[in-house]
N, CA, C and O atoms as a MOPAC input file, in Angstrom:
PM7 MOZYME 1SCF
protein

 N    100.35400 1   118.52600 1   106.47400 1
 C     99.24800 1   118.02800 1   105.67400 1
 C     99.67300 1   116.76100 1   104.93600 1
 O     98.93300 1   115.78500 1   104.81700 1
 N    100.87800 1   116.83400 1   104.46300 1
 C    101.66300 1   115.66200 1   103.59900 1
 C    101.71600 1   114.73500 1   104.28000 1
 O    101.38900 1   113.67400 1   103.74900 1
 N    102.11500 1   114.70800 1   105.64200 1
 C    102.63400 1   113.59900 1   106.84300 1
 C    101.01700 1   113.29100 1   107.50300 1
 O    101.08100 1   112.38000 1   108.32900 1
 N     99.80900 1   113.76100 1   107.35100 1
 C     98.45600 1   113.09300 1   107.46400 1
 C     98.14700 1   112.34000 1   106.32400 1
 O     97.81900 1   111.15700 1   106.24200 1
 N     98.26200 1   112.99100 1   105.66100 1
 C     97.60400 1   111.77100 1   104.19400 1
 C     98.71500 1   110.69600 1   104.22300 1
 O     98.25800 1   109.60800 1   103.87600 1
 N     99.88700 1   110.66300 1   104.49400 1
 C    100.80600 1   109.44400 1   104.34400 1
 C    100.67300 1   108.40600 1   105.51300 1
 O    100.97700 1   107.21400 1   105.46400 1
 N    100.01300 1   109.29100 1   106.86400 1
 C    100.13300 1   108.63900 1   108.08500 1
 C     98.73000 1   107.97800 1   107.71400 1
 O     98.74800 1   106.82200 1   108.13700 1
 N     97.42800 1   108.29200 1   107.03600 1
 C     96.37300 1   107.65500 1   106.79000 1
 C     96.59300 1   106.50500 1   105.76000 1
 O     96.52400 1   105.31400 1   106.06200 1
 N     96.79000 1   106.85000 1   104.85900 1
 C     97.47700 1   105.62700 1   103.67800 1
 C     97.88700 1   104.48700 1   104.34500 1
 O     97.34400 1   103.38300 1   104.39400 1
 N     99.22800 1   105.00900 1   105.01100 1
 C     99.88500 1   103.56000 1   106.19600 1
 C     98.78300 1   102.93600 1   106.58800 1
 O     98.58200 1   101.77700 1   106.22600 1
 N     98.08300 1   103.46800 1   107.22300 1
 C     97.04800 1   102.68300 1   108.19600 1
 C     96.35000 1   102.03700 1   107.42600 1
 O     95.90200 1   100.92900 1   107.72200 1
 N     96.13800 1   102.64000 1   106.27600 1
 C     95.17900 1   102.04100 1   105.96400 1
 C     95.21700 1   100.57100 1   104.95500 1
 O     94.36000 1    99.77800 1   104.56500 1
 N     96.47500 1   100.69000 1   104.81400 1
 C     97.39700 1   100.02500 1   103.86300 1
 C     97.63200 1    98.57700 1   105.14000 1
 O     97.27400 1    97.40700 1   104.99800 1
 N     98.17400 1    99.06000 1   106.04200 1
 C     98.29500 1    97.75800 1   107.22500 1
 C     97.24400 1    96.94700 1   107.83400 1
 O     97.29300 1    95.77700 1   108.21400 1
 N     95.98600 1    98.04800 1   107.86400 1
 C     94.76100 1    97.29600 1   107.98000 1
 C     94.45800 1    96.29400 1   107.04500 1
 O     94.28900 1    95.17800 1   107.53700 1
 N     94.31200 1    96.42100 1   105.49000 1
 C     94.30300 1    95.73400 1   104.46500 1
 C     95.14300 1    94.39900 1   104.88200 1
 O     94.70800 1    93.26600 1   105.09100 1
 N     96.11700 1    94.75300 1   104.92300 1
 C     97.55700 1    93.65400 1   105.40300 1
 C     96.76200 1    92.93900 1   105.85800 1
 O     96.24900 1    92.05100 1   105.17700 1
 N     96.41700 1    93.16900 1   107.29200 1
 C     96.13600 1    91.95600 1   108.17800 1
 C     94.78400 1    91.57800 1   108.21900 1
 O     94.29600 1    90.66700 1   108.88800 1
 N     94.01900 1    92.61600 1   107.18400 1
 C     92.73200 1    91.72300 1   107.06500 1
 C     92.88700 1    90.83900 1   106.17200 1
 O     92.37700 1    89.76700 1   106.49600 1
 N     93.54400 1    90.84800 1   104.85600 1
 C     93.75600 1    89.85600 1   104.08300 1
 C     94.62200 1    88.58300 1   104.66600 1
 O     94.53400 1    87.37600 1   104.44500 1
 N     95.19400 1    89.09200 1   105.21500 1
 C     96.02200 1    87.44900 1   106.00700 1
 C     95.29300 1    86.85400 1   106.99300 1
 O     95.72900 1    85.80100 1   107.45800 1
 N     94.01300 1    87.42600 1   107.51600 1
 C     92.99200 1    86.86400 1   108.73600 1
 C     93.38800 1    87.02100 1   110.22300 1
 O     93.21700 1    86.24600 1   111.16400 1
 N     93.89200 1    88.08800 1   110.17800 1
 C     94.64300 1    88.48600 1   111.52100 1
 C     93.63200 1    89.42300 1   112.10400 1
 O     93.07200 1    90.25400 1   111.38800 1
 N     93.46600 1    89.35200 1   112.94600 1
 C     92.28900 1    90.58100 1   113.67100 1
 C     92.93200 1    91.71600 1   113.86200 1
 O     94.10400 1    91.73400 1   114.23900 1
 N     92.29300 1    92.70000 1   113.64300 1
 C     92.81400 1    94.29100 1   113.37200 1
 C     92.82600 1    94.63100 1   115.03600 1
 O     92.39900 1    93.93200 1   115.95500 1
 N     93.38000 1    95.77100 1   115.07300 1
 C     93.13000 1    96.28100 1   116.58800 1
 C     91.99500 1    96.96800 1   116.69700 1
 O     91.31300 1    96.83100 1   115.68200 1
 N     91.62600 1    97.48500 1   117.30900 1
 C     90.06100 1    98.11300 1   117.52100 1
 C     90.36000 1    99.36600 1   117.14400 1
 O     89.25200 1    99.81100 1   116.84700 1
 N     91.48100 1   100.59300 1   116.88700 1
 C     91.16800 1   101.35000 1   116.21200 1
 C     91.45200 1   101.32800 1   114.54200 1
 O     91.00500 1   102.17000 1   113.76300 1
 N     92.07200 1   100.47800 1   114.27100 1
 C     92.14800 1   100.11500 1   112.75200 1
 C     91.11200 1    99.63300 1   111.97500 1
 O     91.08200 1    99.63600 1   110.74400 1
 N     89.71800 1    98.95200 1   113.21100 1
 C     89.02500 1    97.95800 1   112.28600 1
 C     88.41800 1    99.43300 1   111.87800 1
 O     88.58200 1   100.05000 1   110.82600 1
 N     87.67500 1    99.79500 1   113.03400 1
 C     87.01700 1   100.97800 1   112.75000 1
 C     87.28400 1   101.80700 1   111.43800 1
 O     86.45900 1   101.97800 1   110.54100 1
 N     88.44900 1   102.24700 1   111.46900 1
 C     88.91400 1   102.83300 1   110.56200 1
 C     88.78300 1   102.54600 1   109.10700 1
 O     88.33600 1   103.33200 1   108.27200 1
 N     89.25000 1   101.25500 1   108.87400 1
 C     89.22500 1   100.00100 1   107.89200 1
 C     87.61300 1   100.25700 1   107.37100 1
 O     87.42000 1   100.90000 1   106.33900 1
 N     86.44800 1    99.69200 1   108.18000 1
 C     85.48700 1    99.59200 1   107.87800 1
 C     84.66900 1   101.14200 1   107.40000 1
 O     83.93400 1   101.08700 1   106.41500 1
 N     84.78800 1   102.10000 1   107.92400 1
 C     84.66900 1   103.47100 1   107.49200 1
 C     85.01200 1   103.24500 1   106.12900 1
 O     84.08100 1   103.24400 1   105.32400 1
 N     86.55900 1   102.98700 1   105.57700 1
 C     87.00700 1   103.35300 1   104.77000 1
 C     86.34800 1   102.28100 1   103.48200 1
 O     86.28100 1   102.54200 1   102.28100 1
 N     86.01800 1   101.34100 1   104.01000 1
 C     85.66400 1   100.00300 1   102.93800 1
 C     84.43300 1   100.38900 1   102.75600 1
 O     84.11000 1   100.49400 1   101.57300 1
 N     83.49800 1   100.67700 1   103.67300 1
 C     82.09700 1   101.51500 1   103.08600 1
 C     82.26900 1   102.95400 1   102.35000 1
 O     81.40300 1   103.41100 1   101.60300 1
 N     83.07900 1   103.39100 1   102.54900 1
 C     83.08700 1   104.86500 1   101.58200 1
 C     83.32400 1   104.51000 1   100.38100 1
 O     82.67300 1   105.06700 1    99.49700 1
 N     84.44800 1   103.35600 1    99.96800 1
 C     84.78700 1   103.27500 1    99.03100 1
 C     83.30600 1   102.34400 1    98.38700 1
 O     82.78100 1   103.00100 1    97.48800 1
 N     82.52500 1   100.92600 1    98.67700 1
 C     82.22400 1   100.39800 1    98.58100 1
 C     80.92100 1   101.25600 1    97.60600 1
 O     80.60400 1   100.92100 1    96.46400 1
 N     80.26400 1   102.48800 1    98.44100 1
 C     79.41800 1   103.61600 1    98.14400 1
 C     80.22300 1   104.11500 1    96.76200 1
 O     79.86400 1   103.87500 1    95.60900 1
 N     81.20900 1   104.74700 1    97.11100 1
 C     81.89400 1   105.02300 1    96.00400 1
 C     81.61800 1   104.67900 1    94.19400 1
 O     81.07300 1   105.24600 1    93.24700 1
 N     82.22800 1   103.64400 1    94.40500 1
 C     82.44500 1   102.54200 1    92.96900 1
 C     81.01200 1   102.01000 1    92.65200 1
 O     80.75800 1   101.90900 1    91.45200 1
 N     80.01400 1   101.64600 1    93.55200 1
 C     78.72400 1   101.45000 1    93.40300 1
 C     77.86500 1   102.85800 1    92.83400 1
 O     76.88800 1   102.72200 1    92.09800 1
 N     78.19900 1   103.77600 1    93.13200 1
 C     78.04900 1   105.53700 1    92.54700 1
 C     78.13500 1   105.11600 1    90.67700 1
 O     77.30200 1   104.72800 1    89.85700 1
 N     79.35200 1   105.39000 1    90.63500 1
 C     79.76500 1   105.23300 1    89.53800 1
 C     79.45000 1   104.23500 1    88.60400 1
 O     79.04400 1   104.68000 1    87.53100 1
 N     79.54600 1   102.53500 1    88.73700 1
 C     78.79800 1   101.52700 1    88.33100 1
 C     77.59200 1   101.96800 1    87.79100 1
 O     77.23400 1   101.97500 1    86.61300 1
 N     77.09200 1   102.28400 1    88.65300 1
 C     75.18900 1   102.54000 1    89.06200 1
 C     75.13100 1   103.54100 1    87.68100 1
 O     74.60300 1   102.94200 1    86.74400 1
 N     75.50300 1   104.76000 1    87.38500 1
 C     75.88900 1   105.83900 1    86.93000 1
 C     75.70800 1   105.45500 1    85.34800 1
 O     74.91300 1   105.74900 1    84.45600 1
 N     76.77700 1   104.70800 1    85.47200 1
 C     77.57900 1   104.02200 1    83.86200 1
 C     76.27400 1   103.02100 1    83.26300 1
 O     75.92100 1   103.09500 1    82.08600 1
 N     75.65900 1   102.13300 1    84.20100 1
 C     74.90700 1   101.23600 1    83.79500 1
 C     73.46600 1   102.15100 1    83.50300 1
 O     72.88300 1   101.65200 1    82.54100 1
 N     72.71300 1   103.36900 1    84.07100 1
 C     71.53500 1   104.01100 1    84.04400 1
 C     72.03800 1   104.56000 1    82.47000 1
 O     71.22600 1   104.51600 1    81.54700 1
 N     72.87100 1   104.86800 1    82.33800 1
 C     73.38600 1   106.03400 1    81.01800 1
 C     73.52600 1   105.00000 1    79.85300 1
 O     73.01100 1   105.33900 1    78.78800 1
 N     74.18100 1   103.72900 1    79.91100 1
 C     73.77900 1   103.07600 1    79.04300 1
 C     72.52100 1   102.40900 1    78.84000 1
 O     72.26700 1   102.24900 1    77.64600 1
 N     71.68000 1   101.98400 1    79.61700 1
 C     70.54100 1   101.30200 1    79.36100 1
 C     69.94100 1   102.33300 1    78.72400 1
 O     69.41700 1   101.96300 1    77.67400 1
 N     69.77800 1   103.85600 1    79.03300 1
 C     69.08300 1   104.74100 1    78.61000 1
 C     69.74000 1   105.21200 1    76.44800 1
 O     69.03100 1   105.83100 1    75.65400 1
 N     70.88100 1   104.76700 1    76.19500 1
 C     71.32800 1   105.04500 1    75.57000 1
 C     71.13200 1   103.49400 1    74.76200 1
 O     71.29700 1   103.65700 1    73.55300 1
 N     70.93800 1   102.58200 1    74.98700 1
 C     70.70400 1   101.24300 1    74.30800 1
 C     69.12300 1   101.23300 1    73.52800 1
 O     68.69000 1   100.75600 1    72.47900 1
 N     68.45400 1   102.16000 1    74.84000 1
 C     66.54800 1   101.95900 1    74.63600 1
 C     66.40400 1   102.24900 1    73.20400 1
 O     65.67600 1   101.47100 1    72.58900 1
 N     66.95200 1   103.21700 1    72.53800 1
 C     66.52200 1   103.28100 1    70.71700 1
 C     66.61300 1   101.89600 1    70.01100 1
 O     65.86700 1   101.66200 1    69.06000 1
 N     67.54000 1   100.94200 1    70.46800 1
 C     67.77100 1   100.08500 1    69.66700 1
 C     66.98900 1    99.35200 1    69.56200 1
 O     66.64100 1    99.12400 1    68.40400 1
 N     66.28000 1    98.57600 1    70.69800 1
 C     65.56400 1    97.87300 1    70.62000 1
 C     64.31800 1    97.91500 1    69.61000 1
 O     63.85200 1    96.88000 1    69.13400 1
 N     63.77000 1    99.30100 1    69.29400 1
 C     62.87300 1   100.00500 1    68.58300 1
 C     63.26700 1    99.27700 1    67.30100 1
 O     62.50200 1    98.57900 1    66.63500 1
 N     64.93200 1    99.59200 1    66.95200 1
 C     64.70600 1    98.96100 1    65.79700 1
 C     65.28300 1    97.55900 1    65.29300 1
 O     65.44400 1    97.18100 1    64.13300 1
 N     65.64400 1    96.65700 1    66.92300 1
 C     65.82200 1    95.29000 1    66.64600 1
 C     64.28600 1    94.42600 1    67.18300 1
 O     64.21600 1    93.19900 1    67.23300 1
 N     63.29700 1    95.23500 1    67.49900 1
 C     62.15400 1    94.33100 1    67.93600 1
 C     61.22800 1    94.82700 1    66.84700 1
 O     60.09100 1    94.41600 1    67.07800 1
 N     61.27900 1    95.43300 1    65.93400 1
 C     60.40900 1    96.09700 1    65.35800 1
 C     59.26100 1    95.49600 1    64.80300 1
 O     58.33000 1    96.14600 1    64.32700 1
 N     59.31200 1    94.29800 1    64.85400 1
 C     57.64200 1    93.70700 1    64.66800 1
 C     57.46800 1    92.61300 1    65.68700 1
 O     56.56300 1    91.77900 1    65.70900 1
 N     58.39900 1    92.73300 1    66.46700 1
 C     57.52300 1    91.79100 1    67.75900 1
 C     57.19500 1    92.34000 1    68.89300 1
 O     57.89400 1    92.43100 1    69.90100 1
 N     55.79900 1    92.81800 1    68.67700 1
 C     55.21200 1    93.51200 1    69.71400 1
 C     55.48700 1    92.95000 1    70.66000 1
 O     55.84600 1    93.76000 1    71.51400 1
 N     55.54700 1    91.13000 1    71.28900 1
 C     55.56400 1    90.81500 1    72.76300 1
 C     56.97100 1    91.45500 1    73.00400 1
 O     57.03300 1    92.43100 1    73.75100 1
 N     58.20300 1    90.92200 1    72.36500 1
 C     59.19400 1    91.02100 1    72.83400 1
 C     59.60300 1    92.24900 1    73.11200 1
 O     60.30900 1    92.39600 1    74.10900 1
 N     59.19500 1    93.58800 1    72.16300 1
 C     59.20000 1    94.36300 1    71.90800 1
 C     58.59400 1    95.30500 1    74.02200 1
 O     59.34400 1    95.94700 1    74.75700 1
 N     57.00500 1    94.92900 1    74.29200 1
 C     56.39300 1    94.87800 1    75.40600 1
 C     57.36500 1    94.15600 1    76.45100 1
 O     57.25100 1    94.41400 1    77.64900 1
 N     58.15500 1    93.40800 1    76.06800 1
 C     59.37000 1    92.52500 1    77.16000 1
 C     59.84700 1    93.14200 1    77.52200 1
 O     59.85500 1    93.08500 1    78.75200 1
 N     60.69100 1    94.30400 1    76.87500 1
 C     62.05900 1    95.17500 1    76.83200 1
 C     61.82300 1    96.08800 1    77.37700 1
 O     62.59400 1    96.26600 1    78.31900 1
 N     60.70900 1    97.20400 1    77.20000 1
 C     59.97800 1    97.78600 1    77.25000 1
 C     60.06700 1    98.16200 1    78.88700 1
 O     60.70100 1    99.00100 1    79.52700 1
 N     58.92800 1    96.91500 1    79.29400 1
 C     59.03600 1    96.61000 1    80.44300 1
 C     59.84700 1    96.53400 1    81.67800 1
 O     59.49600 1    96.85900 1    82.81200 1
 N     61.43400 1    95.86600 1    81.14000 1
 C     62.31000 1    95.37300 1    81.59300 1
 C     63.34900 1    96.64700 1    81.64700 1
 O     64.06400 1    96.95200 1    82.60200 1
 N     63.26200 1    97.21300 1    80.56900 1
 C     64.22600 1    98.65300 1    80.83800 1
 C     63.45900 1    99.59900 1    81.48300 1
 O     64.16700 1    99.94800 1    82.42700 1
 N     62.41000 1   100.22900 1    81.53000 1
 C     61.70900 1   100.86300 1    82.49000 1
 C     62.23800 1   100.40200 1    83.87700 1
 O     62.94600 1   101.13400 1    84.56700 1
 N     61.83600 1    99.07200 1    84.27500 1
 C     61.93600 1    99.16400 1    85.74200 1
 C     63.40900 1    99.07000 1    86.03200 1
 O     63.68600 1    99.14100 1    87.22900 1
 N     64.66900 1    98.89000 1    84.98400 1
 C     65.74000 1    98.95600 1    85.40400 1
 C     65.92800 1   100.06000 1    85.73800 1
 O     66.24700 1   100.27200 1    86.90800 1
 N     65.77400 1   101.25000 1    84.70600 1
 C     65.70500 1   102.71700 1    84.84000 1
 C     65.09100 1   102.56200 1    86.43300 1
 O     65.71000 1   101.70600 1    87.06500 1
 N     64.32500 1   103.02600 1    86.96700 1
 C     63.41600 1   103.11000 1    88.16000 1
 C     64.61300 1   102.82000 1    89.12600 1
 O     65.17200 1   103.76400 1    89.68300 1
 N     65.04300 1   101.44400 1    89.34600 1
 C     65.66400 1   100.65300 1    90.22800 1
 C     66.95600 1   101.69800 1    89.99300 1
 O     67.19400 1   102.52700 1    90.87200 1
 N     67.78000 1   101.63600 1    88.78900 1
 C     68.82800 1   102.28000 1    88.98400 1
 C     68.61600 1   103.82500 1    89.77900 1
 O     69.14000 1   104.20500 1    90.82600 1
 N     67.65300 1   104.55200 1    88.87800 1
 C     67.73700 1   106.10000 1    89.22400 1
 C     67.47400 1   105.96800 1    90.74400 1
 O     67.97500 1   106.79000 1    91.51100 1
 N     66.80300 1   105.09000 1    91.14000 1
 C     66.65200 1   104.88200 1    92.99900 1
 C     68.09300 1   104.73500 1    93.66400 1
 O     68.54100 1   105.54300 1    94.47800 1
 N     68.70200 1   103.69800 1    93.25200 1
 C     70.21600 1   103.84500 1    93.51700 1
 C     70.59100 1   104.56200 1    93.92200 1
 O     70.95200 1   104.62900 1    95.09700 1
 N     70.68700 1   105.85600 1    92.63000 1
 C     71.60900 1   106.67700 1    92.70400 1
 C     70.84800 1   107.82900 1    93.51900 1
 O     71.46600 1   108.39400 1    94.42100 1
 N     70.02000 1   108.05900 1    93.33800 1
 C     68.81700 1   108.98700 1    94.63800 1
 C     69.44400 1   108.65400 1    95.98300 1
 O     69.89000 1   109.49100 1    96.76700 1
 N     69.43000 1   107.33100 1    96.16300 1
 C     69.51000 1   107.28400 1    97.43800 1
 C     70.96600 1   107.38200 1    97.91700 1
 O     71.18200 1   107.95500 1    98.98500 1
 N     72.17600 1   106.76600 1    97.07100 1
 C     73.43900 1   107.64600 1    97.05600 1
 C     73.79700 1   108.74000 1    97.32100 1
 O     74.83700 1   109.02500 1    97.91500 1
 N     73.22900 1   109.25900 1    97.03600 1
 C     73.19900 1   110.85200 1    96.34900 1
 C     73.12100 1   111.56000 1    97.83400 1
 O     73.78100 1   112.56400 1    98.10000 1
 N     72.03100 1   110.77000 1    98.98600 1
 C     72.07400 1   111.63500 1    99.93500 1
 C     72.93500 1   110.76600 1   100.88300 1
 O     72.83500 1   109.55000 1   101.04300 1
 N     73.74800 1   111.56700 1   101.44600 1
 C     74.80100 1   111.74900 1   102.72000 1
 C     74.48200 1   111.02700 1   103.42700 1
 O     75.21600 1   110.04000 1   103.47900 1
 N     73.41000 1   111.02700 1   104.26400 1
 C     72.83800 1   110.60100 1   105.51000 1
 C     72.49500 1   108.81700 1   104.93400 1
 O     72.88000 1   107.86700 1   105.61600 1
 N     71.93100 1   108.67500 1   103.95200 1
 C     72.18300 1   107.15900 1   102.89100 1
 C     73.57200 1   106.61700 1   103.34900 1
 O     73.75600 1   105.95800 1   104.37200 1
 N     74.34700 1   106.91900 1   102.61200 1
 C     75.09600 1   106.49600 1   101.75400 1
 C     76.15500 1   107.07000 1   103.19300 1
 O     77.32800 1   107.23200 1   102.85900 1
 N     75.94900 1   107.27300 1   104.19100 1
 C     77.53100 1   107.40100 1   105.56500 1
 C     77.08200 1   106.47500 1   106.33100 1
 O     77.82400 1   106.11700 1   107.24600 1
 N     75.72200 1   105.81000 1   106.18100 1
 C     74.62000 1   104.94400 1   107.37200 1
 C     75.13200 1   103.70700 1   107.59300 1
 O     76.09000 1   103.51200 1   106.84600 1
 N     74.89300 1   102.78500 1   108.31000 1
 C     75.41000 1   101.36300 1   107.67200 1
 C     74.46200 1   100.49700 1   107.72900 1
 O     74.44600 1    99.42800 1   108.34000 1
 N     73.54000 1   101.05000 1   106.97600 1
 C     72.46700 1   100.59500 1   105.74200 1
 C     73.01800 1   100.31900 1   104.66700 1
 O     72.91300 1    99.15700 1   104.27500 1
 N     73.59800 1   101.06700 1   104.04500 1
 C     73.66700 1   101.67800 1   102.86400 1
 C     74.21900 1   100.42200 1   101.91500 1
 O     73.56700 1    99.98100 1   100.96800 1
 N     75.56400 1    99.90300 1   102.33200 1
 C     76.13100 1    98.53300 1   101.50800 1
 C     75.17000 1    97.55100 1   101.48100 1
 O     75.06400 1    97.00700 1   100.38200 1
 N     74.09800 1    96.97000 1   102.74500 1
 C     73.16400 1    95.72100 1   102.90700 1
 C     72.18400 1    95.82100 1   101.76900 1
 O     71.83600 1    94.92100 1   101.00500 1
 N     71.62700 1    97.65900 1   101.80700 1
 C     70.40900 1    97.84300 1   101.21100 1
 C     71.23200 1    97.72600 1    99.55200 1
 O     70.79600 1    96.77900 1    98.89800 1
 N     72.17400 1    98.44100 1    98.94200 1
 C     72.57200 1    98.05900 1    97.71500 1
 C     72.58500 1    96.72000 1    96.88000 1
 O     72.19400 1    96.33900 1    95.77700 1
 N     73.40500 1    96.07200 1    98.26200 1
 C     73.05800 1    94.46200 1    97.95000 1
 C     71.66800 1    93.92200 1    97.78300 1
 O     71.42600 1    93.19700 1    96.81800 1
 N     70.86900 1    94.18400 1    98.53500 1
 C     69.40400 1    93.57900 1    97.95800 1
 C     68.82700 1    94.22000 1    96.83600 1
 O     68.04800 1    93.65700 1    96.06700 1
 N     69.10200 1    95.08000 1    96.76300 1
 C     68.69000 1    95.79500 1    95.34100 1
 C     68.98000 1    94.97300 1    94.39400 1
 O     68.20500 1    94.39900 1    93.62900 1
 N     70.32900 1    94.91000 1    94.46300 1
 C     71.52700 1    94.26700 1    93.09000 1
 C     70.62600 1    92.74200 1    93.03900 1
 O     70.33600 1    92.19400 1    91.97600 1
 N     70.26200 1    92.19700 1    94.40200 1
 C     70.01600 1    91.06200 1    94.02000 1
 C     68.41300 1    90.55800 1    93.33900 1
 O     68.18700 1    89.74400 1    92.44400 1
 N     67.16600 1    91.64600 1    94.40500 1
 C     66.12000 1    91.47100 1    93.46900 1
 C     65.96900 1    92.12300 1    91.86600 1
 O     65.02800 1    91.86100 1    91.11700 1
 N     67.13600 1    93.04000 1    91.52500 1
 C     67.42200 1    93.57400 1    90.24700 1
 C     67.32700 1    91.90200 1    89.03200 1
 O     66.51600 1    91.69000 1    88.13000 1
 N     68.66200 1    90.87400 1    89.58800 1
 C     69.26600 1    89.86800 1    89.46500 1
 C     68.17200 1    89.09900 1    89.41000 1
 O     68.25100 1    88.38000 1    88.41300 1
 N     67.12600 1    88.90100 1    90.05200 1
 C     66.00200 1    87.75600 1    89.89300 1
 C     65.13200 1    88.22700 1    89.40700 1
 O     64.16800 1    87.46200 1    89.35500 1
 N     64.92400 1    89.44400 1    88.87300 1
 C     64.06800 1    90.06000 1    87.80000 1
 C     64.49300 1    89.96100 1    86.14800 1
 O     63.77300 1    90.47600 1    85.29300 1

């Protein structure tokens, strides 16, 4: 069991190697490589996603009492944290399921999220 997890590490550790130096992987490393760069990629985007829904949700009191007589701005925030909420909790919904988040959808579709999030 010890000599699989060390024999995976290697690999996966040499793949890194020669993708960072621009060397083309062999065809069972890329594979491998790329499996592993989307799991992780899903991963850390999990968590991010996670950290950022829990604080926005944990920030929303404040505004209450730093907008407290400007109704527009107040209607700004309002607005603007709602649909973050929405966008995030979708995130993580769609994380959440397996068949998502093993697809190779899953990194493209995050990215457009992140980015119409970004122009909102």
């Amino acid at each position: 069991m010890h000599n699989t997890a060390s024999s995976a590490l290697s690999r996966r550790l040499q793949a890194l190697r020669l993708w960072v130096q621009g060397e083309p992987l062999p065809p069972d490393l890329e594979e491998g490589f790329g499996a592993y760069a989307r799991q992780t990629t899903v991963r850390v985007t999990r968590s991010l996603t996670l950290f950022l829904l829990v604080g926005n949700l944990v920030a929303w009191p404040s505004d209450l009492v730093m907008f407290q007589g400007d109704e527009g701005t107040m209607r700004a925030f309002v607005v603007f944290r709602g649909a973050l909420t929405v966008c995030l909790a979708t995130i993580l919904l769609a994380l959440a399921s397996r068949r998502f988040s093993e697809g190779r959808w899953a990194v493209p579709t995050i990215a457009t999220i992140i980015t119409v999030m970004g122009g909102v």
